[in-house]
C-alpha positions in Angstrom: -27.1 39.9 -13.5 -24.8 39.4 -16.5 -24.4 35.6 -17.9 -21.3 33.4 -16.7 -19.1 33.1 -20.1 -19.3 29.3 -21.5 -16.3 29.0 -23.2 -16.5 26.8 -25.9 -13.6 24.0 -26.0 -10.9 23.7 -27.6 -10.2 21.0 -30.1 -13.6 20.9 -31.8 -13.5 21.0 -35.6 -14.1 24.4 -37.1 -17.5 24.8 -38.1 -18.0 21.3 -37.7 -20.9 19.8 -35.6 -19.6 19.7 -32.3 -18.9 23.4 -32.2 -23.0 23.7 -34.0 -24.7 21.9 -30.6 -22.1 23.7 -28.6 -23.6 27.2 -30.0 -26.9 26.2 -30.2 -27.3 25.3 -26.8 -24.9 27.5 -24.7 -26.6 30.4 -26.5 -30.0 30.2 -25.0 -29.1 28.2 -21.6 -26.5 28.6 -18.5 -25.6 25.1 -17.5 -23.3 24.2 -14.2 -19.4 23.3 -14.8 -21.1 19.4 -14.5 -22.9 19.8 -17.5 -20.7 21.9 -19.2 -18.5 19.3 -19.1 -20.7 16.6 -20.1 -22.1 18.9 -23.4 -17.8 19.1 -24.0 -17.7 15.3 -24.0 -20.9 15.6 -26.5 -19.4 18.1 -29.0 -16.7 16.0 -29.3 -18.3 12.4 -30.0 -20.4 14.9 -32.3 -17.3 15.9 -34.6 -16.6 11.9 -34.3 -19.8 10.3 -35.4 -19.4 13.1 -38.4 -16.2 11.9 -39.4 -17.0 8.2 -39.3 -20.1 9.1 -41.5 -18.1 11.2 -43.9 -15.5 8.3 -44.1 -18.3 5.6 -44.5 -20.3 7.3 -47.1 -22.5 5.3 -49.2 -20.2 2.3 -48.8 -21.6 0.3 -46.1 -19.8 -2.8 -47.0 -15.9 -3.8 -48.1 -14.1 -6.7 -49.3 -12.7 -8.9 -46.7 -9.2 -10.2 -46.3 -10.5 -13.0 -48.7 -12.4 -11.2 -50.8 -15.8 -12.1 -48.9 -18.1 -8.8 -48.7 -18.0 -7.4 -44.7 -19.9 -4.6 -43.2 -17.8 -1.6 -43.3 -15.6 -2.0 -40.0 -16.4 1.7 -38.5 -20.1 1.0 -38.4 -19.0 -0.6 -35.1 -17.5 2.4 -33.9 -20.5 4.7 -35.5 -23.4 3.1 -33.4 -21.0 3.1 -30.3 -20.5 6.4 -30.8 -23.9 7.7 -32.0 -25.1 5.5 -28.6 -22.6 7.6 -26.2 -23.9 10.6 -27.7 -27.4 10.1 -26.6 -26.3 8.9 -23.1 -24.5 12.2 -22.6 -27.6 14.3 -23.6 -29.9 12.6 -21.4 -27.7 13.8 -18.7 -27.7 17.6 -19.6 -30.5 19.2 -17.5 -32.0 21.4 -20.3 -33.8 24.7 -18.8 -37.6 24.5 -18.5 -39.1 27.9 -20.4 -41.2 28.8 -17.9 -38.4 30.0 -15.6 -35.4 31.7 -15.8 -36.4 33.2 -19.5 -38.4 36.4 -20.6 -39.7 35.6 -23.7 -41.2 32.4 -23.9 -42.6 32.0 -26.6 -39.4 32.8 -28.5 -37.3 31.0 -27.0 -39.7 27.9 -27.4 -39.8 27.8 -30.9 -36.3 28.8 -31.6 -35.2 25.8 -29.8 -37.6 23.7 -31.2 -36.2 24.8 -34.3 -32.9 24.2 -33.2 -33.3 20.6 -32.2 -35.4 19.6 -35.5 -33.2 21.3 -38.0 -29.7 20.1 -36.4 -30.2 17.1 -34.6 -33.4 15.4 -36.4 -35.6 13.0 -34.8 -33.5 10.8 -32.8 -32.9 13.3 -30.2 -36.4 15.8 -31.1 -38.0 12.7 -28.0 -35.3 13.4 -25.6 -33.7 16.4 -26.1 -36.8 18.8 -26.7 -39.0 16.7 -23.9 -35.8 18.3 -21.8 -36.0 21.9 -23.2 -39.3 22.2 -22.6 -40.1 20.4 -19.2 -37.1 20.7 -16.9 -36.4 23.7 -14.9 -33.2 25.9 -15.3 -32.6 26.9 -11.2 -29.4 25.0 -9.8 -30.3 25.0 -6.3 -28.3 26.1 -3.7 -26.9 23.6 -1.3 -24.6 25.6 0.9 -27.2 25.3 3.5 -27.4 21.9 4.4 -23.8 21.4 3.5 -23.1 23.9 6.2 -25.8 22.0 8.8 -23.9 19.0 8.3 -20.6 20.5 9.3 -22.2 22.0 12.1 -23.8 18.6 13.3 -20.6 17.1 13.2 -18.7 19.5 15.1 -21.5 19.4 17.7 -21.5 15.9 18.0 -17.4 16.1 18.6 -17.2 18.5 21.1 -19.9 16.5 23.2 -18.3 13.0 22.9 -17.4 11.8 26.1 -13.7 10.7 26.9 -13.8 6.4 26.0 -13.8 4.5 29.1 -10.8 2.3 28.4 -11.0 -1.3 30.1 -7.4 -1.8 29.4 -4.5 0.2 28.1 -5.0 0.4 24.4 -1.7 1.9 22.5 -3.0 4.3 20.2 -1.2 5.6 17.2 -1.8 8.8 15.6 -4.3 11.8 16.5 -7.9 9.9 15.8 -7.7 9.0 19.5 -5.9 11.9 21.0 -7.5 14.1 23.8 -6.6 16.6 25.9 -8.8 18.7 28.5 -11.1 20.5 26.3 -11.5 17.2 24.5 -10.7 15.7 20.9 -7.8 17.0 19.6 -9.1 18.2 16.2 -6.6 19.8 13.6 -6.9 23.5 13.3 -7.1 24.0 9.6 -8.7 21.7 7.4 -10.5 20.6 4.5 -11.7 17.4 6.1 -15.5 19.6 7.4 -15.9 19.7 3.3 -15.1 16.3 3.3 -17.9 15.1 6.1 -20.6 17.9 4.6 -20.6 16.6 1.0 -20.9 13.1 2.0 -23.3 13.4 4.1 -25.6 15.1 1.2 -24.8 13.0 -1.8 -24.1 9.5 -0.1 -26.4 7.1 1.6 -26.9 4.2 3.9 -28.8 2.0 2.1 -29.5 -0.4 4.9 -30.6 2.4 6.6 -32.5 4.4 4.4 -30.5 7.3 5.4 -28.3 9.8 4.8 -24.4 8.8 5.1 -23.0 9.5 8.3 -19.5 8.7 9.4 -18.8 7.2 13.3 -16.8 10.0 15.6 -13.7 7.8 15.2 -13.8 7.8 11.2 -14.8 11.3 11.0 -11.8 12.4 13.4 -9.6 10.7 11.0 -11.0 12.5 7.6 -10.3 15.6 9.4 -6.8 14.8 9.9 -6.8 13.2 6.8 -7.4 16.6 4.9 -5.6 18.8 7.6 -3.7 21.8 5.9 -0.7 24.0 7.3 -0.7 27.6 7.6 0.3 27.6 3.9 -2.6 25.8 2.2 -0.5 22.6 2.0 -1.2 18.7 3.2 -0.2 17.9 6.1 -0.5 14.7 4.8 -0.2 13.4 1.6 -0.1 9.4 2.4 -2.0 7.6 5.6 -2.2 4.1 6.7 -5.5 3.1 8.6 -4.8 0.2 10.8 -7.9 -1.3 12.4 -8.8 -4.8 13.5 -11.0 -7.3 11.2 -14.5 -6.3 10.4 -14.1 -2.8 11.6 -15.4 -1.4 8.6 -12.5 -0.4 6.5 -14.0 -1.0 3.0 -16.8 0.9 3.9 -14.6 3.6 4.6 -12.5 3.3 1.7 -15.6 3.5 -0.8 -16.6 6.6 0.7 -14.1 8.0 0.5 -13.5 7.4 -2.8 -16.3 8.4 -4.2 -16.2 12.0 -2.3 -12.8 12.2 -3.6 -14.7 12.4 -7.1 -16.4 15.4 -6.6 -15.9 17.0 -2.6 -14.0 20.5 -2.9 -10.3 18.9 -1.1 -8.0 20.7 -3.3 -6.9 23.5 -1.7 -8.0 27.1 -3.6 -7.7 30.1 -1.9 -8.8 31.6 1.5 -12.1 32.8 2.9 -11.6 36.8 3.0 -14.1 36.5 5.9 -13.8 33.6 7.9 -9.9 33.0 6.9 -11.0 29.3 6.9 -9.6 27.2 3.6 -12.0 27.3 0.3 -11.7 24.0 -1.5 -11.9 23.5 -5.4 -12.7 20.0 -6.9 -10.3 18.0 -9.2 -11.4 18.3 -12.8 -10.1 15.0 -14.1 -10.4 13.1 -10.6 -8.9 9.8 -11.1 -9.2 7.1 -8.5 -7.8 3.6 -8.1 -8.7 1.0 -5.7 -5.7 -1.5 -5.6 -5.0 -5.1 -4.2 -3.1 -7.8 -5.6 -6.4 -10.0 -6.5 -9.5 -8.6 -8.1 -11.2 -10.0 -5.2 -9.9 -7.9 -2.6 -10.5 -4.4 -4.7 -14.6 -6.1 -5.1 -14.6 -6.1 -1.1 -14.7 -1.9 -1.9 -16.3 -1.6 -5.1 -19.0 -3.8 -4.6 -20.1 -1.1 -2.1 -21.0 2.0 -4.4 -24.3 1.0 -5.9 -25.8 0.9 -2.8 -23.5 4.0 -1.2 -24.8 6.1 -4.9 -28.2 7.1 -4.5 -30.5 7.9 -8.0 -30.4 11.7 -7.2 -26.6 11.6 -6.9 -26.1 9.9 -10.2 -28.4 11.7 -11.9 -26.3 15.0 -11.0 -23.3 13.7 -11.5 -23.7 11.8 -14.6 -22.6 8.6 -12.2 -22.2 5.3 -14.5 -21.4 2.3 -12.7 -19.8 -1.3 -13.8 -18.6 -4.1 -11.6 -14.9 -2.7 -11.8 -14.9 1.1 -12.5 -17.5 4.1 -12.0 -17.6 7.1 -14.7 -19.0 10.2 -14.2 -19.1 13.7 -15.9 -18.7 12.8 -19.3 -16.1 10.2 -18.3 -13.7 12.6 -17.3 -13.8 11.3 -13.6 -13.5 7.8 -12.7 -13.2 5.1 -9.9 -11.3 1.9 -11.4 -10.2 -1.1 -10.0 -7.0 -2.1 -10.3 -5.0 -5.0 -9.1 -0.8 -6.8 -9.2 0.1 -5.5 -12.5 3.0 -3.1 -11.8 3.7 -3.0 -15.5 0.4 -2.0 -16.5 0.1 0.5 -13.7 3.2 2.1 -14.9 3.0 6.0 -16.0 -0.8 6.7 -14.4 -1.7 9.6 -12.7 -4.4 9.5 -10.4 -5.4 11.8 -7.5 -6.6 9.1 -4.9 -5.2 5.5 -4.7 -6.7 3.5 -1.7 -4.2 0.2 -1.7 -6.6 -2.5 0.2 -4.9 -4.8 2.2 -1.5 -3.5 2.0 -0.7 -6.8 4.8 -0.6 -9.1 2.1 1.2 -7.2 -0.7 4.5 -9.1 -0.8 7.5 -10.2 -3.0 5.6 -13.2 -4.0 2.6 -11.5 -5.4 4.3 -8.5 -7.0 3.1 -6.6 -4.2 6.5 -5.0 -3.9 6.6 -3.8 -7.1 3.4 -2.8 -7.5 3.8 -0.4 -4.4 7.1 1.0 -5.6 4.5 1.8 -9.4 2.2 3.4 -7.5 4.1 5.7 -5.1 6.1 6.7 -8.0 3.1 7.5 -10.2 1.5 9.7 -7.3 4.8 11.6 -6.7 5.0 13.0 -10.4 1.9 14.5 -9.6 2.3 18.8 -10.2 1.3 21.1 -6.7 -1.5 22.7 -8.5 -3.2 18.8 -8.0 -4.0 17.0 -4.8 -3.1 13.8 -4.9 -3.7 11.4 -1.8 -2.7 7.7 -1.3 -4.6 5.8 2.1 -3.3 2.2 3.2 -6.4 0.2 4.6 -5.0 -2.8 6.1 -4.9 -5.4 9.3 -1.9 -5.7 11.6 0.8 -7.4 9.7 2.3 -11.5 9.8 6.3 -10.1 11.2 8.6 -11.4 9.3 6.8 -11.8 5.6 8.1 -8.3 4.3 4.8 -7.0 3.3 4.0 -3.6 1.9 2.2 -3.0 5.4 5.1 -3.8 7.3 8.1 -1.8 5.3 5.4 1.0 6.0 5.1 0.3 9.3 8.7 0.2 10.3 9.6 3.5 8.1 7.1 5.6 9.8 8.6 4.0 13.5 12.2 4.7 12.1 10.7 9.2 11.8 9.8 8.3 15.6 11.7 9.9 18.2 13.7 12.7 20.3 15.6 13.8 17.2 17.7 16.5 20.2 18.3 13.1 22.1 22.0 12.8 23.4 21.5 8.9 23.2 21.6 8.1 19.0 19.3 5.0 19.6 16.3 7.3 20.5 16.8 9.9 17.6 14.4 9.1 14.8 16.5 6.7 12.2 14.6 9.1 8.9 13.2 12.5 8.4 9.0 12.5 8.5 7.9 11.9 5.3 4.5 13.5 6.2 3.0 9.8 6.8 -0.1 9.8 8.9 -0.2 6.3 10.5 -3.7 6.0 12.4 -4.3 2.7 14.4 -5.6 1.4 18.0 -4.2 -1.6 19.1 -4.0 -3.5 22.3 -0.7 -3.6 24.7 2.1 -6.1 23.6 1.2 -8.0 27.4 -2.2 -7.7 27.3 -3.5 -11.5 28.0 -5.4 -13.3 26.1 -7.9 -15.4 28.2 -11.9 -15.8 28.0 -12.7 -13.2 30.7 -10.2 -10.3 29.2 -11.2 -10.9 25.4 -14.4 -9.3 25.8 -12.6 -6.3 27.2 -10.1 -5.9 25.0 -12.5 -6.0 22.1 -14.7 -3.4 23.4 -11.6 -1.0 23.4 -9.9 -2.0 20.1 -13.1 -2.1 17.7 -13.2 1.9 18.9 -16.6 3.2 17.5 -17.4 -0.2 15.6 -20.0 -1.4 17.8 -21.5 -3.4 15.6 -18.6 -6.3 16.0 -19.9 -9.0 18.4 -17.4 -9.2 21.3 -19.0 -12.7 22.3 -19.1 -14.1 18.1 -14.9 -13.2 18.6 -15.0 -14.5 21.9 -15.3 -18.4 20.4 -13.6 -17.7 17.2 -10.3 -16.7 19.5 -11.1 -20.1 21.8 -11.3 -22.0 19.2 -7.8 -24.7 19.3 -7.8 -24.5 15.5 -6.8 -20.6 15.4 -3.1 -19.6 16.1 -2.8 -17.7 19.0 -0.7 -15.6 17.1 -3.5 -15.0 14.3 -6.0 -14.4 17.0 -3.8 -11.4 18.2 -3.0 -10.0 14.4 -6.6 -10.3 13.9 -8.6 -9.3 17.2 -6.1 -7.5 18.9 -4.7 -5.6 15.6 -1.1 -6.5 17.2 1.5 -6.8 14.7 2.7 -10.8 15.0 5.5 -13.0 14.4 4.4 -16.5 13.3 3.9 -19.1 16.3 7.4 -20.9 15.2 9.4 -17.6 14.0 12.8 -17.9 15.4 13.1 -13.8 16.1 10.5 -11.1 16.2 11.5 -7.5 14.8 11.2 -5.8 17.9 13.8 -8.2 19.7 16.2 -8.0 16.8 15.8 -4.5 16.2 16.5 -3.9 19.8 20.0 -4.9 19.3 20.5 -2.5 16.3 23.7 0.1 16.5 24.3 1.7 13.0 27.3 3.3 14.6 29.2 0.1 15.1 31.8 -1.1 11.8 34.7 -3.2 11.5 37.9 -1.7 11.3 41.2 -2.8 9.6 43.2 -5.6 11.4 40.7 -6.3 14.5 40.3 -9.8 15.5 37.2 -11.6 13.7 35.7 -14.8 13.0 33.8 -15.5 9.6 31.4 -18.5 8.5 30.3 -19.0 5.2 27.0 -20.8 4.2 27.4 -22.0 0.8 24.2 -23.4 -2.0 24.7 -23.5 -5.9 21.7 -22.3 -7.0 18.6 -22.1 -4.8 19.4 -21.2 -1.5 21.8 -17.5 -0.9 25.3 -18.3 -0.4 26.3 -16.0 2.3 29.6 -14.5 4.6 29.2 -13.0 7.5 32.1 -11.8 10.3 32.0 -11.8 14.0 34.0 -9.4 16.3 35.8 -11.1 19.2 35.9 -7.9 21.1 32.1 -7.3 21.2 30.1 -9.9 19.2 29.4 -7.5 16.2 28.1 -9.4 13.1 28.5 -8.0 10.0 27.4 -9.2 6.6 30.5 -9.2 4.0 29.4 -10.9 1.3 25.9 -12.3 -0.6 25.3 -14.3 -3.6 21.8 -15.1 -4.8 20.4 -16.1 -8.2 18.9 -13.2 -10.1 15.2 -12.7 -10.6 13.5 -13.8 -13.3 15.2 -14.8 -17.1 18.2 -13.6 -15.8 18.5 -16.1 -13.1 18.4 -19.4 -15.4 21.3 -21.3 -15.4 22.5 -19.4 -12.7 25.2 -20.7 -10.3 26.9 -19.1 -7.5 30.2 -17.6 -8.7 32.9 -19.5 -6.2 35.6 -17.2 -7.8 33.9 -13.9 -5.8 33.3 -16.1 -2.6 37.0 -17.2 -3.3 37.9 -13.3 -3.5 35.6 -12.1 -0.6 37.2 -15.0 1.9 40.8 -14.3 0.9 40.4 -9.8 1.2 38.7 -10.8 4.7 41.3 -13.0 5.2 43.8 -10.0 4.7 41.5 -7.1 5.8 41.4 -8.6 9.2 43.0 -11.1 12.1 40.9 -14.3 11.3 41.0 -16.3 14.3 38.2 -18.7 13.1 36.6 -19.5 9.7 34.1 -22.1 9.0 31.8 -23.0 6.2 29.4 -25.5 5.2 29.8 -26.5 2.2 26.5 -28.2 1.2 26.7 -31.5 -0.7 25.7 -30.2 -4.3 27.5 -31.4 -6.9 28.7 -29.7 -10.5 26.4 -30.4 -13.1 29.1 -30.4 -15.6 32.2 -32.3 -13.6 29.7 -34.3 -11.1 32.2 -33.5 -8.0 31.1 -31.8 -5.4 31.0 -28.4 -5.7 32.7 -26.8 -2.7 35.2 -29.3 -1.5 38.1 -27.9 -3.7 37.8 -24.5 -2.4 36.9 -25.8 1.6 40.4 -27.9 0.8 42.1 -24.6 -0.3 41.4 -22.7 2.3 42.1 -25.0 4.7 45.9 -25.5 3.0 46.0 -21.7 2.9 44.6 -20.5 6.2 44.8 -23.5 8.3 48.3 -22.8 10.5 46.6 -18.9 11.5 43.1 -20.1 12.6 43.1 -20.8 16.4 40.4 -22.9 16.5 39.2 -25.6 13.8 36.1 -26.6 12.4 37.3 -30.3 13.3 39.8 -30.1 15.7 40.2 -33.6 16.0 39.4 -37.2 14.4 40.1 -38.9 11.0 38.1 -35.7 9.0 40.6 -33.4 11.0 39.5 -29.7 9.0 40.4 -26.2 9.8 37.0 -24.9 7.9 34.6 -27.5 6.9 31.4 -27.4 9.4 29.7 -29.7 7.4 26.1 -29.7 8.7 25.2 -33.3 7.5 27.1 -34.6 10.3 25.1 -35.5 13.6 27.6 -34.1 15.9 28.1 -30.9 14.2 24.5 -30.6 14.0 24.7 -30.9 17.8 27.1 -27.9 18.0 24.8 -25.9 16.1 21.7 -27.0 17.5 23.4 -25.4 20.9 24.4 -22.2 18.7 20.9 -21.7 18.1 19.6 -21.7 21.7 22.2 -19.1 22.9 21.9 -17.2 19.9 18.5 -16.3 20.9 19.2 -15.9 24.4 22.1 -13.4 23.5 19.5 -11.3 20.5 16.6 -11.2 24.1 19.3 -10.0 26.4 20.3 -7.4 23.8 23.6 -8.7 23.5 23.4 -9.8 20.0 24.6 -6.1 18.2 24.5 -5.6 14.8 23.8 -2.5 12.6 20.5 -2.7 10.9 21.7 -4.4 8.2 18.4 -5.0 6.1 19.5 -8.6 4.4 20.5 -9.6 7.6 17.1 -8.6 9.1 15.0 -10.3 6.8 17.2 -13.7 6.8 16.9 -13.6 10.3 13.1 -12.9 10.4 12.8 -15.2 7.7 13.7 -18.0 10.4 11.2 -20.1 11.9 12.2 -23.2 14.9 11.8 -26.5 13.4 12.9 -29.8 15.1 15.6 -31.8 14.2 17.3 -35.3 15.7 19.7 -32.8 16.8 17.3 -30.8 18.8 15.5 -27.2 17.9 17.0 -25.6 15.0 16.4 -23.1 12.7 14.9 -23.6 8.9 13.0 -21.7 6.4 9.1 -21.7 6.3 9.2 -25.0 3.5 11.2 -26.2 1.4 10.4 -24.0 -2.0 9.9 -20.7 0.2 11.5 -18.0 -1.4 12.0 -16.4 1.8 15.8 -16.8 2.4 17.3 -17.8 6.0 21.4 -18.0 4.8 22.4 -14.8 6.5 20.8 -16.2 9.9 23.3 -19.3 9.6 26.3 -17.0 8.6 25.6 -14.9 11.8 24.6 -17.7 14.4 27.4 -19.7 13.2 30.0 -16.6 13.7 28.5 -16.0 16.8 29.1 -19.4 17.5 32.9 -19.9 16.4 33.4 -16.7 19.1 32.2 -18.3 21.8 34.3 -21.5 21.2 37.3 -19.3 20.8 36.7 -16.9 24.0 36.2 -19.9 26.2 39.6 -21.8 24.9 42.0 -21.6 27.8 44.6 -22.1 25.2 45.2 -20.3 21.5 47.1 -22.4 19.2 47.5 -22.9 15.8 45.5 -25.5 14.0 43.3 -27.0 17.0 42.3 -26.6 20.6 43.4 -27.7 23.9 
């Protein structure tokens, strides 16, 4: 059988050193692409360590900055290089002569040769030990890899349906059945998947072989499904499972197989016409979170995941933060909330950990927006995968996992539905979201817990229903947490003013305001902290609408930033035209100019009250000595009061679905931003604390709107300046 042709590489120097060992040993020896590609990495640091020698010479010392005499500063780099160099030849599996070779003897002393004349005594120990004592048969694996697959799909097809104590909601196809059983995809790469981690990973509290739970193996499948084509079905996935299910466990498997499992697509079998995989030649994984701690809950795992055999094949180096393999041209790294730094790289896997706390305040954000840009750039020829591992998110915060969350719902839907509100709001993006979580009404009482456990931790039998039993009991957790944990519900805080699914209810994107209908406007004004914001009421239906925003920029550009009252002048006075105004308040908040010391609203409040007063038919203060057409100021206990009242039917109005709107997203986060706090006045609304970041302004604009309507539809009389 004719030899496999070992093409040398290109790059080495001509006739240099690397292209020497590259000769000397492909010549006499077939090696696997594993160690072709570590000998490549060799040849190079070869033509390296020559260089540095050659540019060394006999001078082994230089003058210093001062004049002092140094060591030559690439004798650094020489003994770094020269201790690479043996490190990749201990991990080339040399040919013993015994097998594989006809003449013996000749081949014996040629190599011998070999390695004495061209590579001297510091390799003659390691390098001819190698030649002469280890054997040259790659064995063939195909075999067990195929028994594994077959054990797996044995063990699917006699699973039992799950014997549901409750009424789980289940998301995604991990959990989907129908009456020939699991609902398995058709074409897939995920069997490749299951077979090569079940040979080359183990369970070292076990002392066995790795093998995957139904439930996680169902989702690799799906995971790695192909269409008729040879393409993902999937290129991103979220994984959404309560605490202590084992996502980290999950994650560092599968990051590691994504090293060196065949999960590209390559070509079809001409026999079987199932999918052939090829491996990625430069694999390149990332594990992210937004602390180094959260990316060591993962990559703490592989030591004991990597078994001796499997490094030794693989030329597996591991540190604390990254894994190396293959003459470093694959790689598991760490990474963590530097979207700067992560700008530009290309890897084939990212598993973001955590993605429920990745937020605005953390760089979270941006660090999601890096890396779904840096896996999109990506050409076909390369498979490139990005999986979400994360608990059910805190509603309201804007994390990563909820913006993922609510796109994948928005591609949810009867897209031929006659009623626009049940059409999916965006076209699939190919997202596989995976998660079991427990009904919205499920209760939460010390005889159901147990229950509801049982279902939601799926195959994770290891979790102690009665260990979550007293941590849920316990007075000191939130109910709310309890669910987000234990229940892998998605919550709103305890003291959130609005969940998303109440105020998304009363979403209608079709709804705008047109040209001379009858509105009412209130205006929240800050200087420089807080959002200055306008929203507009209908009168006809209670539409709110956003028409104006002004918040300090981020970072340098915000400093010495003040709100611009000449573009809140213009935006009040084009509503004031665009539209019939019947009611305009504001609250002018009592900051004062830095540079005049006045108060810095007050003029403009006064304009507008000059201006507009006579056309508005109701009045901020209708009556009394501080008799205004638009100043709601907020500091006042009696307007406080009004407000206070605001609030209440506000959220009565946004339950009944009576509150519409059109999915404005500022809008939505102000008024999930929100939270009840307690006043003299009664319950209110205010942000989280004081210094939160997360702006409520927009909320204000919109309850106060609301609120402006309701005083002007239940006015038996419309006059000018004041009501009867």
């Amino acid at each position: 059988m004719a030899r496999k042709t070992q093409r040398m590489p290109q790059g080495l120097v001509k006739g240099g050193k690397g292209q020497r060992l590259w000769k000397d040993l492909t010549a006499y020896i077939e090696f696997t692409d594993v160690e072709l590609r570590i000998l490549e990495n060799a040849c190079y640091t070869e033509d390296r360590i020559a260089k540095e020698r050659r540019a060394i010479g006999d001078h082994l010392t230089v003058k210093g900055s001062q004049g002092q005499i140094v060591a030559h500063p690439l004798l650094v780099n020489l003994r770094q290089d020269e201790a690479h160099f043996a490190a990749l030849m201990k991990q080339i599996d040399i040919p013993d002569e015994q097998e594989g070779m006809d003449a013996g003897e000749s081949r014996s002393s040629t190599m011998r040769s070999v390695a004495q004349s061209r590579w001297g005594e510091g390799v003659r120990g390691g390098l001819m030990a190698r030649l002469l004592k280890r054997v040259s048969v790659v064995p063939d694996r195909s075999g067990e890899l195929e028994e594994i697959k077959a054990w797996y799909r044995e063990s699917l097809a006699s699973e039992p349906a799950p014997q549901w104590h409750t009424a789980p909601v289940c998301i995604g196809p991990t959990w989907k059945r129908d009456k020939d059983g699991w609902l398995l995809p058709k074409i897939t790469l995920g069997w490749d998947f299951l077979a090569w981690s079940g040979y080359w990973l183990r369970d070292s509290k076990a002392g066995a072989p790795w093998k995957w739970t139904p439930e996680q193996a169902r989702f690799w499948l799906w995971y790695y499904a192909l269409d008729e084509t040879g393409h993902p079905l999937h290129d991103n996935a979220v994984l959404q499972r309560l605490k202590g299910w084992g996502k980290d466990p999950m994650a560092a498997g599968g990051a590691v197989t994504s090293c060196f499992a065949p999960l590209t697509f390559d070509h079809w079998d001409p026999t079987s016409g199932d999918p052939v995989g090829r491996d990625e030649p430069n694999a390149w994984v990332q594990v992210c979170a937004v602390s180094q701690e959260q990316t060591k809950n993962t990559m703490k795992l592989l030591p004991g995941l990597i078994p001796a055999e499997t490094r030794r094949y693989y030329g597996i180096q591991l540190g604390k933060l990254n894994m190396y393999a293959m003459g470093d041209s694959r790689q598991i790294e760490a990474v963590t909330s530097s979207p700067l730094a992560l700008e530009g790289g290309r890897p084939t896997f990212l598993v973001r950990n955590e993605t429920q706390n990745w937020n605005g305040s953390n760089s979270g954000l941006d660090m999601d927006g890096v890396l779904s840009g840096n896996t999109a750039k990506r050409e076909d020829s390369v498979s490139v995968k990005m999986l979400d591992i994360c608990n059910a998110y805190r509603d309201g915060e804007d994390s990563v996992a909820q913006r993922v969350r609510e796109a994948w719902e928005g591609t949810q839907g009867d897209p031929d539905s006659d009623d626009l509100g049940k059409r999916p709001k965006y076209m699939d993006f190919g997202l596989l979201y995976d998660s079991i979580e427990a009904a919205p009404d499920t209760p939460m009482s010390e005889e159901t817990i147990p229950r509801v456990i049982e279902d939601i931790r799926g195959d994770s039998v290891w979790l102690s229903t009665k260990r979550i039993v007293k941590e849920i009991i316990n007075p000191k957790n939130p109910v709310s947490e309890s669910r987000r944990k234990w229940y892998n519900q998605c919550m709103a805080p305890e003291d959130a003013y609005v969940t998303a699914q109440e105020w998304d209810a009363n979403e209608r994107p079709d709804l705008m305001l047109e040209h001379g209908e009858r509105i009412t406007l209130f205006l929240d004004c800050s200087l420089n902290d807080d959002a200055t914001g306008l929203v507009a009421c209908r009168v006809g239906d209670g539409f709110v609408k956003p028409l104006g925003m002004w918040q300090r920029p981020a970072g340098k550009r915000g400093d010495g930033w003040r709100v611009p009252r000449e573009s809140v002048d213009d935006a009040i006075r084009k509503a004031m035209n665009d539209y019939r105004v019947v009611g305009f308040w504001g609250d002018p908040s009592h900051v004062l100019d830095d540079e005049t010391g006045l108060r810095y609203w007050d003029s403009l409040f006064d304009a507008w009250h000059r201006d507009y007063g006579r056309r508005l038919k109701v009045w901020a203060q209708p009556q009394g000595r501080d008799k205004h057409a638009v100043m709601f100021d907020m500091v006042r206990m009696d307007v406080q009061k009004r407000f206070v009242t605001a609030v209440d039917q506000a959220y009565s109005d946004i339950t009944a679905g009576d509150f519409p709107h059109d999915g404005d997203a500022r809008l939505r986060q102000h008024m999930l931003n929100a939270r009840r706090q307690p006043t003299r006045a009664g319950m209110s609304i205010a942000k989280e604390g004081r210094e939160s970041r997360r702006k409520i302004d927009l909320a204000i604009c919109a309850i106060g709107a609301r609120m402006i309507r309701r005083e002007y539809l239940n006015t038996r009389k419309q006059g000018g300046g004041q009501v009867w």
